[in-house]
Legacy VTK file of the C-alpha trace (Angstrom):
# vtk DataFile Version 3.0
C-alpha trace
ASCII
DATASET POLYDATA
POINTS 77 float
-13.109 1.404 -2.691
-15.780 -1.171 -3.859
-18.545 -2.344 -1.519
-17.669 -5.541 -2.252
-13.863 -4.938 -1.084
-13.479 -5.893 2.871
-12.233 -3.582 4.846
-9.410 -5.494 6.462
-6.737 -7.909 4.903
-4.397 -10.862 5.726
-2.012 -12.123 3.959
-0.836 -10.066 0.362
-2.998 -8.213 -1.491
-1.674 -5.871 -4.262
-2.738 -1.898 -4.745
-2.808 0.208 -7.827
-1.080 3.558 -6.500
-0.784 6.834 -9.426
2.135 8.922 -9.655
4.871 6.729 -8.524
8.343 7.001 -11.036
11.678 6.449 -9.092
13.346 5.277 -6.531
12.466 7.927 -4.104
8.913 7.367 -4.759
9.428 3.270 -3.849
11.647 4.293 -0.918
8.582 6.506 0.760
5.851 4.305 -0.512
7.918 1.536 0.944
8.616 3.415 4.344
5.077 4.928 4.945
3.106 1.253 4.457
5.846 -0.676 6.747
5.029 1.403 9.339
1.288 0.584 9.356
0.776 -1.920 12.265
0.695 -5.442 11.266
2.472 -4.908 7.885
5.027 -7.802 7.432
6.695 -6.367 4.082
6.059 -4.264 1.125
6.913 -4.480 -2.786
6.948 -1.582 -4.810
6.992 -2.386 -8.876
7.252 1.074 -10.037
6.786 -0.483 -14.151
3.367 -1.542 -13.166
2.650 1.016 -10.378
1.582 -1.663 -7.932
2.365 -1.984 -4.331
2.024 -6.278 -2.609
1.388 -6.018 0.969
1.702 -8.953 3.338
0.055 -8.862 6.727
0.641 -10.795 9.678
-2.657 -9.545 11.346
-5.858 -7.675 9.717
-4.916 -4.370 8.420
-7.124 -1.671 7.672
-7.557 -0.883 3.963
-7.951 2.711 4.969
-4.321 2.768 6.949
-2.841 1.797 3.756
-4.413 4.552 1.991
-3.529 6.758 4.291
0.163 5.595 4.554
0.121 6.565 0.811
-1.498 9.545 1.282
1.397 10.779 3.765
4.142 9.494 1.258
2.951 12.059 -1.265
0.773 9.437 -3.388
-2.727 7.780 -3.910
-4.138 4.702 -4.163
-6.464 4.017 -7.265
-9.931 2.635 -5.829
LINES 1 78
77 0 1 2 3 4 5 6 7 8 9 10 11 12 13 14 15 16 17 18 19 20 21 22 23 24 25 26 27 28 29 30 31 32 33 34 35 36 37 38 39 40 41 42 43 44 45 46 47 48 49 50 51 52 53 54 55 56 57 58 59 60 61 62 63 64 65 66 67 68 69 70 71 72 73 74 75 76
C-alpha cells in the first residue's frame, strides 16, 4: 500500500483486486469481505475488477486484503 494510504477506513472506498472473471469469483470476493467486522456491504464490478466497501466503523485495510487473500484473490496496492 502507499504511505500516504491510512490504514483504517469509514465509509466506501473502492479496491483494485487481479484475477477476478465470474460469478463465483464475485460470490467469494463478496462473502470473504462481508465477513470482515464492521463491513456494511460490498460491490463487486467484475468489468472493471473493482471491489466498493462501505464501513460502519474503521476497518483495517489489511483485513480486507486478507479477506481477499482467503477468497483465492489479491488486491493491487
Amino acid at each position: 500500500m502507499l504511505s500516504n494510504t491510512p490504514r483504517t477506513f469509514v465509509g466506501s472506498t473502492t479496491f483494485t483486486v487481479t484475477g477476478m472473471t465470474c460469478a463465483h469469483c464475485q460470490r467469494a470476493v463478496t462473502e470473504e469481505i462481508s465477513g470482515v467486522a464492521g463491513v456494511r456491504s460490498v460491490t463487486v464490478d467484475l468489468a472493471s475488477g473493482t471491489v466498493t466497501v462501505t464501513a460502519d466503523r474503521p476497518v483495517d485495510r489489511a483485513d480486507i486484503a486478507a479477506a481477499v487473500d482467503e477468497a483465492g484473490y489479491a488486491l493491487v496496492p
